[in-house]
GULUMTOR-918862 format. One record per residue (C-alpha): residue in one letter; x, y negated, z negated. Coordinates in steps of 0.5 Angstrom, whole numbers, padded with zeros to 4 digits, always signed. Example, Ala and Ser with C-alpha at 12.3 -4.5 7.8 and 13.67 -1.06 7.14 Angstrom:
BEGIN
a+0025+0009-0016 s+0027+0002-0014 
This chain:
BEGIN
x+0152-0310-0391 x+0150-0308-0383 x+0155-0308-0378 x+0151-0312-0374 x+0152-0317-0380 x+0159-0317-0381 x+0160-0318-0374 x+0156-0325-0375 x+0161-0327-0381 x+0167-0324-0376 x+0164-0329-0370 x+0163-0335-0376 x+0170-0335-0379 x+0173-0335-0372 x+0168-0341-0370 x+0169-0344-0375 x+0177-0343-0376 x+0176-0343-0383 x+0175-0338-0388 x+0171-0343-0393 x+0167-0347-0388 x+0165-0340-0385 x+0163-0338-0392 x+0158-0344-0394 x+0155-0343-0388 x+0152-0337-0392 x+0153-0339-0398 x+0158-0334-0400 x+0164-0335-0403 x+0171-0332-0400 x+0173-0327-0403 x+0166-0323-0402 x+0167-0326-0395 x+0174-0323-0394 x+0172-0316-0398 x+0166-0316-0391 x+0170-0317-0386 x+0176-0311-0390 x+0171-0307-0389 x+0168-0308-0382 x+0176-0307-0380 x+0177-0301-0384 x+0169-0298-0381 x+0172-0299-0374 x+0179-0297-0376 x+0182-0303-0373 x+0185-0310-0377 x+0181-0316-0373 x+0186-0321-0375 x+0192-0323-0377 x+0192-0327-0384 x+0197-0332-0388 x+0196-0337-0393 x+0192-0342-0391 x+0190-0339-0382 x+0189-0333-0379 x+0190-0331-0372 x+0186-0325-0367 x+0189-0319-0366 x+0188-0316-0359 x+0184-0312-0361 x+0180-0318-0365 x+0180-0321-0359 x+0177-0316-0355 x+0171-0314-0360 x+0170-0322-0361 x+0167-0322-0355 x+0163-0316-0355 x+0160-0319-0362 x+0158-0324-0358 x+0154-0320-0353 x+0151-0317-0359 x+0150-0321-0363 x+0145-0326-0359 x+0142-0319-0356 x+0140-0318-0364 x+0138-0325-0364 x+0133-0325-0358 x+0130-0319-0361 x+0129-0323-0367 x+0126-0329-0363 x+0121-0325-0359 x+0119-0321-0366 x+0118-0328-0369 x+0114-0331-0364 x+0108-0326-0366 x+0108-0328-0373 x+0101-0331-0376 x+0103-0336-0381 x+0111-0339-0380 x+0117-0335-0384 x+0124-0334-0386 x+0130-0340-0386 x+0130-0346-0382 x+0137-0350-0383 x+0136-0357-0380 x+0141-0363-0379 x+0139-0371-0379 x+0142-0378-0380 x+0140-0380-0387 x+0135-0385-0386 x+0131-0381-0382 x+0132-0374-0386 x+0129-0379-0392 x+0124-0382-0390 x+0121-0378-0385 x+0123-0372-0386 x+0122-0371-0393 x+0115-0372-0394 x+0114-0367-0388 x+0118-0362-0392 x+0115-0363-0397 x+0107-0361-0395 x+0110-0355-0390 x+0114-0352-0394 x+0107-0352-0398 x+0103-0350-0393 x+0108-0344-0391 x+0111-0341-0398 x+0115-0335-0395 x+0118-0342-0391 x+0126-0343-0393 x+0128-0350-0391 x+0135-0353-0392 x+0136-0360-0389 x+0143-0362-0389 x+0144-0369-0387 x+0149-0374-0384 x+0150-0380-0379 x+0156-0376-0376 x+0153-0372-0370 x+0154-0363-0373 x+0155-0359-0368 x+0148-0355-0368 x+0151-0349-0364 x+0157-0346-0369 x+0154-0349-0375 x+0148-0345-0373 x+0142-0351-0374 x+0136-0349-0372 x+0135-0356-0370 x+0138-0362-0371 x+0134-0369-0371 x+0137-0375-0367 x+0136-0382-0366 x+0139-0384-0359 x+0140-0382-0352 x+0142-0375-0351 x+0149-0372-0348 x+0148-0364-0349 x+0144-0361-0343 x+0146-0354-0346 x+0140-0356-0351 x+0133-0355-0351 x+0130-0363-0353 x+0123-0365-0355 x+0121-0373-0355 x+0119-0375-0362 x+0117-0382-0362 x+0120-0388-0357 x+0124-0393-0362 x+0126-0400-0360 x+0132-0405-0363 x+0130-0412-0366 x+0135-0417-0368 x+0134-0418-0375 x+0136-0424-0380 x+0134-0426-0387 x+0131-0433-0388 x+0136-0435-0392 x+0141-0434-0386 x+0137-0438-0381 x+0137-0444-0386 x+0144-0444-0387 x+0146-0443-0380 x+0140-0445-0376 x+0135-0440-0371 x+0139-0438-0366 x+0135-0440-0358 x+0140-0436-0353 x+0144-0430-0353 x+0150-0435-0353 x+0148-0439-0359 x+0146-0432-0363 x+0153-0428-0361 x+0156-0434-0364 x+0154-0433-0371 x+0157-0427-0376 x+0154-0421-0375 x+0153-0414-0378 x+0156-0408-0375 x+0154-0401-0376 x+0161-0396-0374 x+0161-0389-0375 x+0165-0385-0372 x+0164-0385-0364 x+0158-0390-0364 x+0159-0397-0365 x+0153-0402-0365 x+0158-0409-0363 x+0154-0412-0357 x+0147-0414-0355 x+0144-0413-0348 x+0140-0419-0347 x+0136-0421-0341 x+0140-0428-0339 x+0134-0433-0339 x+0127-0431-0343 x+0124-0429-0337 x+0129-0426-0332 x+0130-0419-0330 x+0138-0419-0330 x+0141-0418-0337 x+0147-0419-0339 x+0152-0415-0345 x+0154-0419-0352 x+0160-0418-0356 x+0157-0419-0362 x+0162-0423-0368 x+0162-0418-0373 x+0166-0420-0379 x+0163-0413-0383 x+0162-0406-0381 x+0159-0401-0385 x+0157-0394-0383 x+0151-0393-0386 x+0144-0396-0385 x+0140-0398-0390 x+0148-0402-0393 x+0147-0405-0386 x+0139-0407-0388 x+0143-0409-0395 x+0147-0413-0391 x+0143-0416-0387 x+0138-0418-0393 x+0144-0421-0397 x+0145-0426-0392 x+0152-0424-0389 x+0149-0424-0382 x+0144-0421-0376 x+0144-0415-0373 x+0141-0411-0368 x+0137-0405-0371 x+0133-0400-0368 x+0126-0401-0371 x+0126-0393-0373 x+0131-0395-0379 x+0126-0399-0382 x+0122-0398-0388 x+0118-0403-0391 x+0115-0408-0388 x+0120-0414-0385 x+0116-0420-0389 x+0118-0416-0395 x+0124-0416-0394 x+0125-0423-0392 x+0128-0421-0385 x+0126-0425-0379 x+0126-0423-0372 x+0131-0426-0367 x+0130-0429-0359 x+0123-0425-0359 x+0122-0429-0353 x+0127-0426-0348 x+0128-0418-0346 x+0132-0413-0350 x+0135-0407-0346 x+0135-0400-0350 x+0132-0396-0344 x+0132-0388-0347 x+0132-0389-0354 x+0128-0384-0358 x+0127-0381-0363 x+0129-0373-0362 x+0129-0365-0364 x+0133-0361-0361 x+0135-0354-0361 x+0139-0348-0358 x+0135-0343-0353 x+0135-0338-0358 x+0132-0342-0363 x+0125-0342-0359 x+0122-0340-0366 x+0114-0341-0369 x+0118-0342-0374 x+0121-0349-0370 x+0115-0351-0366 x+0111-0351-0372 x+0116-0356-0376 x+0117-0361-0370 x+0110-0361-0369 x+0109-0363-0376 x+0114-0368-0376 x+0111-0371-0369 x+0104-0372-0372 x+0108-0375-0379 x+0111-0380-0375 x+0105-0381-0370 x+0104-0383-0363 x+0104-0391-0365 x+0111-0389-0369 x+0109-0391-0376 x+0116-0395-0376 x+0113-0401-0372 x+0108-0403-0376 x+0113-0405-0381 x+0114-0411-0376 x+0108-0415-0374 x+0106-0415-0367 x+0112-0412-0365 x+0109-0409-0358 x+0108-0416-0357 x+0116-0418-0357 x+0122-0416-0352 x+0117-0414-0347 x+0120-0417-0341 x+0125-0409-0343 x+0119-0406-0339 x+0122-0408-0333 x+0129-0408-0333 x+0133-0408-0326 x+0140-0405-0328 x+0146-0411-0326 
């Protein structure tokens, strides 16, 4: 192994602060990971780190060179980058991180004909609704549902989603429809929680015409971390919820789900679809990706056609004025 490559282990175990997660990064196992970096101390005649059993610190030395690795490191990598760049025909590794329903429903049937279309293309997709640090774990792109927070990344805007209120029929004959916030807010709902992000309020114009909205604690009796158990829920009659249009997968009449207070404007200003990537990752490779995730989901998003006259309903949202 080259220099430069166990300086890039060295840098991971460090950011990772942990042997094993470093090493499932480049699916090694420890022991050949902990041999690599023996070796790199014993090419530059200097021990890097201080190990015990179970952590490890930096020795001064380990200190100093961490930091001209990084120098190193991002040098050889924008080297690579502008190499890429020049490439025909896309190739080599992609990492891709996404929430669940996104990777498997529009992901998926994306990967699948890319990687035909491209066979010298690797791609690993690791999903989870938790958000992955894209940087230490060194994804190529991550694929968000949401407003963005990190200005250190690059975004591109896949496709805009917008929330509708859900309820099965089943729940409306034993609860009644709901025709104002108050009346709905009053009901039992679903919550989806997951770690920093909880869907508990719905910001709803205060009559169906006006232009000032209000925020709606919702009564949730059940919270789950996990969309399609959320639409499960919803289904089975346990409550309502608010659900971004994006997680749905067939048709809401198929799924004996009736959209709630149509009339009135429901504020979701900025939520999107997105792909977001670090500087150094302005591969081919990437834009090719993306490009072919945007003409999956299209420009009239696919997912509002599980919704019948969807552009028809909470269009009062066009023109929020903040309260």
């Amino acid at each position: 192994m080259s220099l430069v490559n166990q300086l890039s282990l060295f840098i991971d175990i460090v950011q990772q602060g942990s042997f094993t997660k470093a090493a499932s990064l480049h699916d090694m196992d420890n022991s050949s990971l902990s041999k690599q970096i023996k070796k790199l101390e014993t090419e530059l005649g200097v021990q890097l780190l201080n190990r015990s059993t179970r952590s490890f610190s930096l020795t001064p030395a380990g200190e100093e060179i961490l930091e001209q690795a990084y120098l190193l490191v991002n040098t050889i990598g924008h080297v690579q980058t502008i190499a890429d760049s020049y490439h025909i025909q896309p190739k080599g590794r992609l990492r891709i991180t996404a929430p669940l329903h996104i990777g498997q429903q529009y992901l998926q049937p994306v990967i699948s004909q890319f990687m035909k279309n491209y066979p010298d293309v690797d791609i690993v997709l690791l999903m989870d609704d938790k958000r992955s640090d894209i940087i230490t774990e060194h994804f190529d792109i991550a694929f968000r549902l949401g407003r963005l927070d990190d200005s250190s990344l690059i975004a591109k805007k896949i496709a805009d989603t917008r929330a509708v209120i859900l309820a099965s029929n089943e729940f409306l004959k034993q609860n009644g429809e709901p025709k104002t916030p108050e009346e709905l807010v009053a009901l039992p709902s679903v919550i989806y929680s997951n770690g920093s992000i909880t869907v508990d309020t719905v910001r709803l114009s205060e009559s169906p015409h006006s232009t000032l909205f209000k925020s709606y604690k919702m009564k949730g009796k059940y919270k789950v971390n996990d969309v399609r158990t959320l639409i499960a829920a919803v289904r089975d009659g346990l409550g309502y919820a608010t659900i971004a249009s994006s997680n749905l997968d067939q048709s809401i009449e198929e799924m004996n789900l009736k959209p709630l207070l149509t009339h009135y404007g429901l504020c979701n200003q900025g939520l999107a679809v997105y792909a977001l990537y670090p500087h150094r990752k302005q591969t081919a490779l990437v834009r090719e990706f993306i490009a072919a995730v945007q003409a999956y989901i299209g420009e009239s998003p696919r997912w509002e056609q599980h919704i019948p006259n969807f552009d028809t309903m909470y269009q009062i949202n066009k023109n929020v004025i903040k309260k």
